[in-house]
C-alpha positions as CSV (number, residue, x, y, z in Angstrom):
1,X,17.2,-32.2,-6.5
2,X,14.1,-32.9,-8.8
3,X,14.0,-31.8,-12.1
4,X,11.0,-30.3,-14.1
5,X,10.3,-29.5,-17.0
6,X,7.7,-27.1,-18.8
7,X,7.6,-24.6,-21.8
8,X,6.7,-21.6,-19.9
9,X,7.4,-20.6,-16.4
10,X,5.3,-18.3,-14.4
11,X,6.5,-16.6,-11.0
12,X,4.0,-15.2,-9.6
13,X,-0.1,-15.3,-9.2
14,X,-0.8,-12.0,-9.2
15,X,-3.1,-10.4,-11.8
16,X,0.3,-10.5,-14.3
17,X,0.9,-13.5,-13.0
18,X,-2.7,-15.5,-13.6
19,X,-3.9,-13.4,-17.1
20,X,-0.3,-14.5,-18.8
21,X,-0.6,-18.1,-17.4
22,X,-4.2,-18.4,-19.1
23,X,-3.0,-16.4,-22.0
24,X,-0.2,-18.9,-22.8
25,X,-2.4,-22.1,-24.3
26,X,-1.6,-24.1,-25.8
27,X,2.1,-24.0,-24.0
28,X,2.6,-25.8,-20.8
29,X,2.9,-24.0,-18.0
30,X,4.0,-24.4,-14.8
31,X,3.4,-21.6,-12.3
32,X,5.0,-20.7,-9.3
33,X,3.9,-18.9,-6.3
34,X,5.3,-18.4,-2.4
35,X,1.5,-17.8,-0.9
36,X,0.2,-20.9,0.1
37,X,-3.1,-20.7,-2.3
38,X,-4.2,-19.0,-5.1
39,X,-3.8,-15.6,-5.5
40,X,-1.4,-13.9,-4.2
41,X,0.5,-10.6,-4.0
42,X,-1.3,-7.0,-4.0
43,X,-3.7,-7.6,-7.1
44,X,-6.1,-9.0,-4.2
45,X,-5.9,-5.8,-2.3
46,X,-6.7,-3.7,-4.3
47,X,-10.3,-1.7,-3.8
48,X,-9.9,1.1,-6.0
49,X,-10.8,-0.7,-9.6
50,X,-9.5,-0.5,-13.3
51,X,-9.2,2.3,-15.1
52,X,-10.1,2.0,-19.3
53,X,-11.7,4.6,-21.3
54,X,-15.2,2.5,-21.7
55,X,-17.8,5.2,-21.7
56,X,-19.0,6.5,-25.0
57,X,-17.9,10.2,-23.8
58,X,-14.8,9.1,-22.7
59,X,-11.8,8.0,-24.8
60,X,-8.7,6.6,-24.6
61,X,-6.4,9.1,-25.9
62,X,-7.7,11.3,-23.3
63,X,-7.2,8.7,-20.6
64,X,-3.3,8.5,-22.4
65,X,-2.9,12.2,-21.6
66,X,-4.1,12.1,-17.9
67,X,-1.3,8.6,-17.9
68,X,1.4,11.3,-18.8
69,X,0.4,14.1,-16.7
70,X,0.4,12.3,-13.8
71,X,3.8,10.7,-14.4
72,X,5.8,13.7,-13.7
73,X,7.7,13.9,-17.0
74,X,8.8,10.8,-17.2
75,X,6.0,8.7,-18.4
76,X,6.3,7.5,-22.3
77,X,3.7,8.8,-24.4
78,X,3.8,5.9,-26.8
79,X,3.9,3.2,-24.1
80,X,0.9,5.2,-22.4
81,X,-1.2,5.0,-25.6
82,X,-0.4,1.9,-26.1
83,X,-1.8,1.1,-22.5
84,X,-4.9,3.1,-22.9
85,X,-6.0,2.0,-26.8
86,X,-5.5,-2.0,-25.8
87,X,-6.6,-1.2,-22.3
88,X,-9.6,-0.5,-23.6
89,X,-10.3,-2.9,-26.3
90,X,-8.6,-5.6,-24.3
91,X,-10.8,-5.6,-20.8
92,X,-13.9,-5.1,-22.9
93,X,-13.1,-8.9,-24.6
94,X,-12.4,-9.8,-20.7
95,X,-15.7,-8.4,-19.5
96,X,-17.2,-10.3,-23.1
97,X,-16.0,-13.5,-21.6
98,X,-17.4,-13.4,-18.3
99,X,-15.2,-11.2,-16.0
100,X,-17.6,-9.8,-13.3
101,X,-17.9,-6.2,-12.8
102,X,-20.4,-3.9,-10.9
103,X,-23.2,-2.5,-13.4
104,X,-26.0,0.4,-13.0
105,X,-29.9,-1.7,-12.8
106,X,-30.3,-0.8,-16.7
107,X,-26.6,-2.8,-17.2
108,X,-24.2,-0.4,-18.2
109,X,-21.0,-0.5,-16.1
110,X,-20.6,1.6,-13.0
111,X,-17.4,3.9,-13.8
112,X,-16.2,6.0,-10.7
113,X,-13.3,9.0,-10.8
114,X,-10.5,9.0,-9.0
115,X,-7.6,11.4,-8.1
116,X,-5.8,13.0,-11.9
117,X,-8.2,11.4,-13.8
118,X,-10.5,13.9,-16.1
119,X,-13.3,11.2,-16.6
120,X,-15.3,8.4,-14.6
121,X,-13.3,5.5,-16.4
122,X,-12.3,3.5,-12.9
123,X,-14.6,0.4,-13.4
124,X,-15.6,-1.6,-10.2
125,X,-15.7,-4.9,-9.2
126,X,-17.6,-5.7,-5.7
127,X,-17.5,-2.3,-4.6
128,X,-14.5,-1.8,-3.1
129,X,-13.4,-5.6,-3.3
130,X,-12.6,-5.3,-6.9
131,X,-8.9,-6.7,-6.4
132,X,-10.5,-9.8,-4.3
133,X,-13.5,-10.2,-6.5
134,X,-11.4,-10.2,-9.9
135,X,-8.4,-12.8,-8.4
136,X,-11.2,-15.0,-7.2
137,X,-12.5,-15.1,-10.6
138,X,-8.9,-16.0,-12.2
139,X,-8.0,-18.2,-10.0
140,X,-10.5,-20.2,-10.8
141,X,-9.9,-20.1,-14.1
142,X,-6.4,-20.4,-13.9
143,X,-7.1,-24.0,-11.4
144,X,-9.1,-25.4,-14.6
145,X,-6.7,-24.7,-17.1
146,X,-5.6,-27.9,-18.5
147,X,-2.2,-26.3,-19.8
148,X,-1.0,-24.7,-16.2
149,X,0.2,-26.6,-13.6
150,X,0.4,-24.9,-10.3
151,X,2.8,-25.2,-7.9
152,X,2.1,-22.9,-3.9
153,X,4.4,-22.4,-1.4
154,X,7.6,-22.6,-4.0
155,X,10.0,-20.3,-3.0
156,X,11.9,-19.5,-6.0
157,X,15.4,-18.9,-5.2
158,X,17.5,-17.8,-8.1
159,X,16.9,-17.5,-12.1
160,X,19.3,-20.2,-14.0
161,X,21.1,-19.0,-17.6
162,X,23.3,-20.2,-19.8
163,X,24.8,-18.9,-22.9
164,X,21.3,-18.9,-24.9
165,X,19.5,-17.3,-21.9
166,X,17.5,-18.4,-19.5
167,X,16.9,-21.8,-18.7
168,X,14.9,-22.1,-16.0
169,X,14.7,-21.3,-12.4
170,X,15.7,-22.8,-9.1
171,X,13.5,-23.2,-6.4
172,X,12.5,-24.7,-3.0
173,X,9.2,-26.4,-2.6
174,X,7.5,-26.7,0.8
175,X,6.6,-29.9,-0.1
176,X,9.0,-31.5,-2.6
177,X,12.2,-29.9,-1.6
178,X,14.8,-28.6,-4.3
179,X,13.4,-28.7,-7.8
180,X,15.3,-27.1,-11.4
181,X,12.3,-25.8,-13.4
182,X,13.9,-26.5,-16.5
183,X,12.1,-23.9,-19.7
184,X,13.0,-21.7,-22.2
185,X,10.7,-18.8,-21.3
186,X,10.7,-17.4,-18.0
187,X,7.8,-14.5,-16.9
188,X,8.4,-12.7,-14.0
189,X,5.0,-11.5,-12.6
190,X,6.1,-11.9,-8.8
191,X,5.1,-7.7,-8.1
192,X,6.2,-4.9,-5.9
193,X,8.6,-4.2,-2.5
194,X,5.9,-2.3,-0.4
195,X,7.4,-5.0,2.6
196,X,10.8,-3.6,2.4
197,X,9.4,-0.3,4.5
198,X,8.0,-0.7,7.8
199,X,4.4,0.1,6.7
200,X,2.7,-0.9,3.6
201,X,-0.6,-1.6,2.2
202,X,1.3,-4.9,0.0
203,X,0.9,-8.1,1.4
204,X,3.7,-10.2,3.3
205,X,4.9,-11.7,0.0
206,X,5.6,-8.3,-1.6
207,X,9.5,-8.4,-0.4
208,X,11.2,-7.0,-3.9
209,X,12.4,-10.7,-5.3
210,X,11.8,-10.0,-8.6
211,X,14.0,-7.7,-8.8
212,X,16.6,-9.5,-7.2
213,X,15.9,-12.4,-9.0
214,X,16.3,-9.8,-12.7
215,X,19.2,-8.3,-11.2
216,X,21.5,-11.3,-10.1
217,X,20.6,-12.6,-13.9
218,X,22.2,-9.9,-15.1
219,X,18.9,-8.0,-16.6
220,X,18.7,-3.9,-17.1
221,X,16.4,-2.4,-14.4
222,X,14.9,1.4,-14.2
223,X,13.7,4.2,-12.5
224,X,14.1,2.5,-9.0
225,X,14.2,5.3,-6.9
226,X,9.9,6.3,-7.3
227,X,8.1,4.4,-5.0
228,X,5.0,5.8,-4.6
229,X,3.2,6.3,-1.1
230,X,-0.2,5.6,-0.7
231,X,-1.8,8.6,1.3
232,X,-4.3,7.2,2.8
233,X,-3.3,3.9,5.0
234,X,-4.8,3.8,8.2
235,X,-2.7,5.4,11.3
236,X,-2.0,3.3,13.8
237,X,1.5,1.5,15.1
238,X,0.9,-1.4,13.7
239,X,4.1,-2.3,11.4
240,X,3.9,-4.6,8.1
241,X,0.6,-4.6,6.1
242,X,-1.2,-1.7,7.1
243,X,-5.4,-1.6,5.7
244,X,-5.7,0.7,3.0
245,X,-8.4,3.1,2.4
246,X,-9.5,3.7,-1.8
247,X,-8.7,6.5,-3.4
248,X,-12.4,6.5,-4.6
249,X,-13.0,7.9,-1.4
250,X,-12.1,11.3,-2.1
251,X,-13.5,10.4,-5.9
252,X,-16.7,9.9,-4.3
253,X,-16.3,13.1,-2.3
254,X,-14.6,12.5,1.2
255,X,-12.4,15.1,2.4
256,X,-8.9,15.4,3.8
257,X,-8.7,17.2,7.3
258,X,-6.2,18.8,9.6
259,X,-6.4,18.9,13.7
260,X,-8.7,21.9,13.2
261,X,-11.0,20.0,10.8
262,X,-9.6,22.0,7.8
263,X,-9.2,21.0,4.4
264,X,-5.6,21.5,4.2
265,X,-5.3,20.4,0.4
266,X,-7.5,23.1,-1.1
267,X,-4.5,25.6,-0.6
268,X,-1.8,22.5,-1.6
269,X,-3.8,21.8,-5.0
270,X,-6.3,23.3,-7.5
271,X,-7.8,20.0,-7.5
272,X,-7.8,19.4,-3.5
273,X,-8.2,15.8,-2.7
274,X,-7.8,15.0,-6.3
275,X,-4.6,15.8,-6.8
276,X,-1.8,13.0,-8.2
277,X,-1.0,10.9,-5.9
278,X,2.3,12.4,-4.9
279,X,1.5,15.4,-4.4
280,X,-1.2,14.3,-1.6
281,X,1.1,12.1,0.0
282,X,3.6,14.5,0.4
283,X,1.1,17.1,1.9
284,X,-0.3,14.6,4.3
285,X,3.2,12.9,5.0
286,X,5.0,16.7,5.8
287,X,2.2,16.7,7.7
288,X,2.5,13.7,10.2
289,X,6.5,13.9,9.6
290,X,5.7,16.9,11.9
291,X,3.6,15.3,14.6
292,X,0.4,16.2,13.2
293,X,-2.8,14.2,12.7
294,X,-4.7,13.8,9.1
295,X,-8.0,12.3,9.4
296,X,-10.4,11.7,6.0
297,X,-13.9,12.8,6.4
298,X,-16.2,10.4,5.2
299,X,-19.0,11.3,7.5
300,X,-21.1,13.0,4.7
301,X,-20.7,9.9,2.4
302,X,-21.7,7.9,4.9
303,X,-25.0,9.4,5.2
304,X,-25.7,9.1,1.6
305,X,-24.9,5.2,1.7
306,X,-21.6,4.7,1.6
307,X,-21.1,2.0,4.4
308,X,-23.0,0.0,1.1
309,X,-21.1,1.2,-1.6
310,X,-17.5,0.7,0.0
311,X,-17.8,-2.7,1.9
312,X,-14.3,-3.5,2.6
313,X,-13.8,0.3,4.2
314,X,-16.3,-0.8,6.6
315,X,-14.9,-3.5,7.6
316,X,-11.5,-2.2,8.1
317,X,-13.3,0.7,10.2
318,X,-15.5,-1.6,11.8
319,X,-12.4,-3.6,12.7
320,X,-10.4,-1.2,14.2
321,X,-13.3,0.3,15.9
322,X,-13.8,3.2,14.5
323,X,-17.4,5.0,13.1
324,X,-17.1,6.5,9.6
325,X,-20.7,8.1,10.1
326,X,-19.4,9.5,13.6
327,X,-15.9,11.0,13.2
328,X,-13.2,11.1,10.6
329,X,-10.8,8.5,10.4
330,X,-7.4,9.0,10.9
331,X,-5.0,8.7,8.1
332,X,-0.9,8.6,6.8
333,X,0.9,7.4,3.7
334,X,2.4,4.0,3.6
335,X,4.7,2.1,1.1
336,X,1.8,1.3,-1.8
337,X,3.3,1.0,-5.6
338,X,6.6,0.4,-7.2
339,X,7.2,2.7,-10.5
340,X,10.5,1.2,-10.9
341,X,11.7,-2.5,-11.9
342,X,12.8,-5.0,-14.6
343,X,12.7,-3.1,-18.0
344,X,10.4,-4.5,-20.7
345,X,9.2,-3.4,-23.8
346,X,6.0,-3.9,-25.3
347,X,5.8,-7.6,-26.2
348,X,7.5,-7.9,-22.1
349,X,10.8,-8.2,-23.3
350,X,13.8,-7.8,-21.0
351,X,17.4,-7.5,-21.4
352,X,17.7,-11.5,-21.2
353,X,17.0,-13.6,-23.5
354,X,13.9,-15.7,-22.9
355,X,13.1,-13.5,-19.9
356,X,9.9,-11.8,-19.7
357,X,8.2,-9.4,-17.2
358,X,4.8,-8.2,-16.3
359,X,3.1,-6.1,-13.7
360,X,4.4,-4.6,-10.8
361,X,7.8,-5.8,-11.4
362,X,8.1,-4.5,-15.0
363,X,9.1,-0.8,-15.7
364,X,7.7,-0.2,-19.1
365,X,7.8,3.2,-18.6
366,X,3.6,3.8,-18.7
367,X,4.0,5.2,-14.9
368,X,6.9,7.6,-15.3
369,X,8.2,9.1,-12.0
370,X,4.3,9.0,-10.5
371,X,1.5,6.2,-11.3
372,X,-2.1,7.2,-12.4
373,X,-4.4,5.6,-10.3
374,X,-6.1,2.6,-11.0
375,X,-3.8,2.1,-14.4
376,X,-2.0,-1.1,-12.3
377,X,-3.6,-3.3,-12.9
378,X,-4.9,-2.4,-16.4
379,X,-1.1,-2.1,-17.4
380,X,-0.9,-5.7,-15.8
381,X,-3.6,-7.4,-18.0
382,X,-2.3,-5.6,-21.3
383,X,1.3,-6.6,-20.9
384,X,0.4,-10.3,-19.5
385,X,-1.4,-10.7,-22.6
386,X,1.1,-9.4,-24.6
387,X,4.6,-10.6,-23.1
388,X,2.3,-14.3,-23.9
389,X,1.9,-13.3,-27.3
390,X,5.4,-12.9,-27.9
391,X,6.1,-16.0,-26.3
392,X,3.5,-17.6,-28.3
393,X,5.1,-16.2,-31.7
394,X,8.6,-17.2,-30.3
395,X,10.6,-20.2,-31.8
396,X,10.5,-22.7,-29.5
397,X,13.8,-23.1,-27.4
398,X,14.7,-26.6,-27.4
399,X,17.0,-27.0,-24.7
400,X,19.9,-29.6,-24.4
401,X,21.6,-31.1,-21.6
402,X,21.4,-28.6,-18.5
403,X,23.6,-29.6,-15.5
404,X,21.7,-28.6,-12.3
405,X,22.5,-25.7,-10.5
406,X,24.3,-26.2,-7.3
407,X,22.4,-26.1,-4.0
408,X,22.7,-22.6,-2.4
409,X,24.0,-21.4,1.3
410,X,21.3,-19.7,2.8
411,X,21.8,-16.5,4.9
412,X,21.6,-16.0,8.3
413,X,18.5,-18.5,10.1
414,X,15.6,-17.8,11.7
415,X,14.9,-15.7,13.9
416,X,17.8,-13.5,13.5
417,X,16.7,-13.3,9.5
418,X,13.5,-12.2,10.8
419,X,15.3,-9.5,13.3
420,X,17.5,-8.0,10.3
421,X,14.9,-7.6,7.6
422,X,12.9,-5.2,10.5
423,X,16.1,-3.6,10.4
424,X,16.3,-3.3,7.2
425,X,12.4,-1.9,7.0
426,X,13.3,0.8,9.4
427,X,16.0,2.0,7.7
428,X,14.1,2.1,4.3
429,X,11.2,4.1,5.9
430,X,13.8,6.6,8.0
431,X,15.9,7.6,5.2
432,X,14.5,6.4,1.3
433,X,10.6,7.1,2.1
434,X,8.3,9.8,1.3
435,X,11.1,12.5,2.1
436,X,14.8,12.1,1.3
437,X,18.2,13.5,1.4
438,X,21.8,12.9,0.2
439,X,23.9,12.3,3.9
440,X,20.5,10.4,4.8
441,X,20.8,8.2,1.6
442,X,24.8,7.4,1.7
443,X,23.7,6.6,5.9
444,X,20.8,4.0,4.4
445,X,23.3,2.6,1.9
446,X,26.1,1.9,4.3
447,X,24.1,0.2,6.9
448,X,21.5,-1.9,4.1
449,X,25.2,-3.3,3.8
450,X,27.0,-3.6,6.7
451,X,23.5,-5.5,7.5
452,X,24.3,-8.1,4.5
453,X,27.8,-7.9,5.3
454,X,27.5,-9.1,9.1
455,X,24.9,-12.6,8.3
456,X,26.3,-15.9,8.2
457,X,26.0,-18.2,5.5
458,X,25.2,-21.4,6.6
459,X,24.6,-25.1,4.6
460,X,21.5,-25.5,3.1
461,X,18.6,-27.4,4.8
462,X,16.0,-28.9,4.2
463,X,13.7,-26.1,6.0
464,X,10.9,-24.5,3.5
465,X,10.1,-21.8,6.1
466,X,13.9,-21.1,6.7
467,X,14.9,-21.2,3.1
468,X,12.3,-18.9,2.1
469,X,12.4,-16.1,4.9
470,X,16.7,-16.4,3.8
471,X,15.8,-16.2,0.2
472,X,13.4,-13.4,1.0
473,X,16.1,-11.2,3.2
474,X,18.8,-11.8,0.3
475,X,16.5,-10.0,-1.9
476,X,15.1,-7.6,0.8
477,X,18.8,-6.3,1.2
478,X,19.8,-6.5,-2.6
479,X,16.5,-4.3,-3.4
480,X,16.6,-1.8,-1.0
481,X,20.1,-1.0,-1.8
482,X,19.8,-0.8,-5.3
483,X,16.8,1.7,-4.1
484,X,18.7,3.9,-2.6
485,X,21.4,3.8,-4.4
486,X,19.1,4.9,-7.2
487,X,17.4,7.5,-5.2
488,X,21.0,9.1,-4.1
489,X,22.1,9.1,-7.8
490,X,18.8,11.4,-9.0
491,X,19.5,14.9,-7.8
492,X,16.0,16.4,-7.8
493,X,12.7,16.0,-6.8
494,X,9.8,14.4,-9.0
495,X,7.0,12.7,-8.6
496,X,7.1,9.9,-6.1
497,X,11.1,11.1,-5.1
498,X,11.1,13.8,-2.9
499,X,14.1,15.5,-2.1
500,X,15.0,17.7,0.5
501,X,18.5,19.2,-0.3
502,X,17.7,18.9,-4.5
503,X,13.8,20.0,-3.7
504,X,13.1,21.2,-7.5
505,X,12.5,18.9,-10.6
506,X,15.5,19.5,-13.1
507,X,15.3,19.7,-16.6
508,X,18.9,17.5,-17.0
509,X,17.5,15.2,-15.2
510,X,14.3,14.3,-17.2
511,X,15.8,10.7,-18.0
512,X,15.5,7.1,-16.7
513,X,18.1,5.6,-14.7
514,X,18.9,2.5,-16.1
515,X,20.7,-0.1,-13.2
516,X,22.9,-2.9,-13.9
517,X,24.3,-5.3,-11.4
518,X,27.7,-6.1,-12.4
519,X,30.2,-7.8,-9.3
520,X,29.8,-6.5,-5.9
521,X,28.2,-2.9,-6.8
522,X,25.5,-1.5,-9.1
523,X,26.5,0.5,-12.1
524,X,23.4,3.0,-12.7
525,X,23.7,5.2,-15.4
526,X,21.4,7.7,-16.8
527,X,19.7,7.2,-20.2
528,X,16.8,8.5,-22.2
529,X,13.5,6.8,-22.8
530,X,12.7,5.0,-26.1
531,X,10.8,8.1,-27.5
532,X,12.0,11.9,-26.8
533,X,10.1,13.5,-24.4
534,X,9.2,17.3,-24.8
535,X,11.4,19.3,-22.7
536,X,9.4,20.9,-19.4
């Protein structure tokens, strides 16, 4: 085993992942990522855009109250405004310093409107490529940094502590083998678990480790249970990464359609196809749950240019062989955004010391029970930025003599790994998706661990692609239980957890779940926010 050390370590390159790398000079860094290049994880994907409140008529205590609308009573105000005030001032110094957006011929920024918002604040980038276009940009910052040393296809197995906190991580490199990342700072930016369901719009990365890795170190997690649903994925049997199709699509007027070419969600919504998130998915998934088609009409959108203004839909259309201008394209939900994760607090803090968390995999509590669109990756810059300002500020941790961890068993090898995690995926999507129920939750959590308790362990070798797909299935298993353990526990419906035998929100139950892994079994326990919320 190689040993390696660095001030900072980042997991994940994400858009967390690459704006706290570059936010942490002078410190060196080294970041880690799984994908074989810069970027990775779901910050690429995404089309929609960024939402800040940039126009002149617009403002960011309005964009705040939209945040905690759409959250379903659990969103925290102050976190929220927090988001929206720095959002603001903070992507405007990013857009100073060169970040490309799409701008109007006279050079104001184009801002679009999506779904819950009350304003055009969704800034693009690309059209619809604004995930690609931004990462791109990063990255390439990120590659000239003189203070970040990046390291691909690193699979990082396990967080290491000691009695001052962390002290580094453990991981397999495809190229080096088994290497301790020895540092005194640790920030988790490695994203969602959109692969632990059996369709998704998150790339193949997106298996839940971070919240593994949090939860085997022993740090507090949250409001697991809400994993929000994209509505509109493209249908089709294809399993894994399905193509998603932007919100901004209904923000720029396309319409959701039944088998009789109705618009089903004016009677489901006073605002239609701009309705929160949830509530759309849950109309269109009741929907196909029941054998029915959606399709979203984008014919009329089409003939007004749209093909132009939403490249990457095209493509996907044009890929799958389908004609926007012609007919409507057929739709369901799929796996999209974790509310859930490691809990952090403003400056990124979690439970651990010397552990930090970002992004996707952070719960600071801005998203509630339901996530505003285009706020993701907004709350990922502001809280990159700041988790590296606390580290910044931090006294340094001078560590000592570190014995090196002990090489791991891995799990079960390829291809029956591979065979279980489907497993696992179909279970998730049968029981803890868009629709849930008690007897179907206590079924998911018995056989997520009847599935962990029948895998072999076997000694370690020295096989990247086996270590990682084992690494990845120990933390597929560990996160979807903790999942639906979570979702079990919360008697009632809100927001992105849908319940059919508890099918009202309850007022007792307008609290976080706060999840600890201690031994064999989670303790979750149920605990208010930082700041009281009003009662509903």
């Amino acid at each position: 085993m190689q040993l390696h050390d660095s001030d900072v370590i980042v997991i994940g390159s994400g858009m967390a992942g690459l704006v706290g790398a570059l936010s942490l000079a002078p410190l060196r860094v080294t970041l880690l990522t799984k994908t074989a290049d810069l970027p990775g994880g779901s910050s690429n994907w995404a089309q929609g855009g960024i939402a800040a409140a940039l126009d002149p008529a617009d403002d960011p205590i309005e964009h705040a109250a939209d945040t905690v609308a759409a959250g379903a009573g659990l969103t925290d105000p102050e976190m929220a405004s927090l988001l929206t005030a720095e959002g603001a001032w903070r992507l405007t110094r990013w857009i100073n310093r060169g970040l490309p957006f799409d701008r109007k011929p006279d050079g104001r920024l184009c801002l679009g409107r999506e779904a819950a918002h009350g304003a055009p604040r969704v800034l693009h980038a690309g059209g619809d490529a604004t995930g690609r276009t931004l990462m791109a940009d990063l990255s390439a910052r990120v590659r000239a940094a003189n203070h970040v040393t990046v390291k691909t296809r690193c699979f990082v197995w396990d967080l290491v502590t000691g009695r001052q906190g962390v002290t580094g991580v453990l991981a397999h490199h495809a190229d080096t083998g088994w290497v301790f990342h020895r540092a005194g700072a640790v920030l988790l930016a490695c994203g969602g678990v959109g692969q632990l369901y059996r369709h998704t719009t998150n790339p193949t990365e997106a298996t839940g480790d971070g919240i593994a890795l949090a939860a085997r170190a022993g740090a507090e997690l949250a409001d697991l249970e809400f994993v929000q649903f994209h509505p509109t994925a493209l249908a089709g049997t294809r399993t894994g990464q399905v193509p998603l199709l932007t919100e901004a699509l209904r923000g720029a007027g396309a319409h959701l359609l039944d088998e009789h070419g109705g618009r089903f969600m004016l009677k489901a919504h006073p605002l239609a196809e701009l309705a929160p998130r949830d509530v759309v998915a849950k109309a269109i998934g009741a929907r196909t749950a029941a054998g029915l088609p959606v399709y979203l009409d984008l014919r009329t959108l089409w003939a007004e240019g749209g093909a132009a203004q939403f490249p990457t839909v095209a493509g996907i259309c044009a890929a799958a062989k389908l004609d926007p201008a012609r007919l409507p394209i057929p739709v369901a939900p799929a796996a999209h955004y974790h509310m859930g994760g490691v809990i952090s607090d403003a400056d990124g803090r979690t439970s651990v010391t010397g552990l930090y968390a970002a992004g996707e995999v952070a719960c600071t509590g801005v998203h509630g029970a339901n996530r505003l669109a285009s706020n993701s990756l907004l709350e990922a810059l502001v809280f990159a930025e700041r988790a590296a300002d606390a580290i910044l500020a931090a006294t340094p941790v001078r560590l000592g003599p570190v014995a090196l961890p002990s090489l791991p068993f891995i799990l079960t090898p390829m291809p029956q790994a591979a065979a279980v995690a489907v497993q696992a995926a179909d279970i998730m999507a049968e029981a803890v998706g868009l629709l849930r129920d008690g007897i179907g939750l206590s079924c998911a959590i018995a056989a997520l661990e009847a599935l962990e308790t029948g895998l072999d362990q076997v000694p370690v070798r020295e096989d990247h692609a086996a270590i990682r797909l084992s690494g990845e299935l120990r933390n597929r298993l560990l996160t979807s239980t903790l999942i639906a353990r979570s979702a079990l526990a919360r008697q009632e419906s809100r927001g992105a957890h849908q319940r059919s035998d508890c099918p009202d929100a309850r007022a007792e139950w307008r609290h976080r779940q706060r999840v600890t892994l201690t031994g064999p079994a989670p303790q979750i326990r149920v605990a208010s926010p930082r700041s009281p919320l009003p009662v509903m």
